[in-house]
N, C-alpha and C positions, 0 to 999 in steps of 0.2 A: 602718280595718278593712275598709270595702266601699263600695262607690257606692249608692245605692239612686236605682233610677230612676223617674222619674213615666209616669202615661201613661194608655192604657187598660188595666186589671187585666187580666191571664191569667186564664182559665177554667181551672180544677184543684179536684178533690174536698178538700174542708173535711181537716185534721188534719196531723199531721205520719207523715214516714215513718222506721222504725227509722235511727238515729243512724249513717252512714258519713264514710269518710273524703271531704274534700275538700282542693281545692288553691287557691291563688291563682287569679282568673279565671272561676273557677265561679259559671254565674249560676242562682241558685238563686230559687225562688216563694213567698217568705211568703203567710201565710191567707189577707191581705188581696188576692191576686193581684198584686202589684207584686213586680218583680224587683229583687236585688239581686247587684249582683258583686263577689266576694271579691276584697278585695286583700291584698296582701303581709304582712299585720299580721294578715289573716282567723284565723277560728278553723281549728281543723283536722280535724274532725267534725261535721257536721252534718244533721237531721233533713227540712230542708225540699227538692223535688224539685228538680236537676237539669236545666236545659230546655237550656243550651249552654256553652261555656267558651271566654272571649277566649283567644288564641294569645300568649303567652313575649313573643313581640316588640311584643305593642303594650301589653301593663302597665306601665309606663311612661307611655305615653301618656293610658291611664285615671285613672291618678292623678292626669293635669295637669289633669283636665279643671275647668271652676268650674260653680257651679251656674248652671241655665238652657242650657247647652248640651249639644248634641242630640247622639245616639250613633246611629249605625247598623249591625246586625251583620251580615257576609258569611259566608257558609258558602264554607272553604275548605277543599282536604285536608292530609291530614298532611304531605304531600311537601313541600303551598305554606306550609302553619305551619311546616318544619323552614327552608326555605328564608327566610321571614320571619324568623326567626331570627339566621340568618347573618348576615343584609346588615343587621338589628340592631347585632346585634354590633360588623358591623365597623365601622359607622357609629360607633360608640359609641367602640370603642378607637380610631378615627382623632382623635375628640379629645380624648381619654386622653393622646394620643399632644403635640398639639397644646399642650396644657395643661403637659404636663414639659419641651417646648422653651420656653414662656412665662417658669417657674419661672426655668430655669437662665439667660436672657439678664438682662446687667446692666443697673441703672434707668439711664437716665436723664433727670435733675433741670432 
């Protein structure tokens, strides 16, 4: 459903804020000042603040992560999140791509 990360707690006023929508990526601030980032499983409304959201191309990547290793967030723009994206993408259906030539060549024993 989400990462939650360790650290030193955010500073944010005690309570929760009316219930909005969220999305995959959203890293939102429980009570306790620890972040947590929604993954793909995440709920899809939620109460607690808002502080940034990872970019499309690297969830994925978030998901691979195990515990004990370290996250660093860059603030990028939309242009460079859309662009991250792409080359995502392509990456991705390049072994899509790789994987159905795999398939269809015969074994051999």
């Amino acid at each position: 459903m989400g990462l939650r990360l360790k650290g030193m707690p955010l500073a944010r006023r005690a309570g929760e804020l009316v219930s909005e929508a969220v999305a995959p990526g959203a890293v939102q601030v429980t009570n306790d000042g620890l972040p947590i980032v929604l993954g793909v499983d995440g709920q899809t409304i939620g109460g607690y603040p808002k502080v940034a959201h990872v970019i499309r191309a690297d969830l994925d990547l978030l998901a691979q992560l195990r515990p004990g290793d370290r996250v660093q967030f860059v603030r990028v723009t939309s242009d460079e999140a859309e662009a991250a994206s792409r080359e995502r993408a392509a990456f991705l259906n390049e072994w899509l791509t790789r994987l159905r030539i795999a398939e269809r060549q015969p074994e051999f024993v």
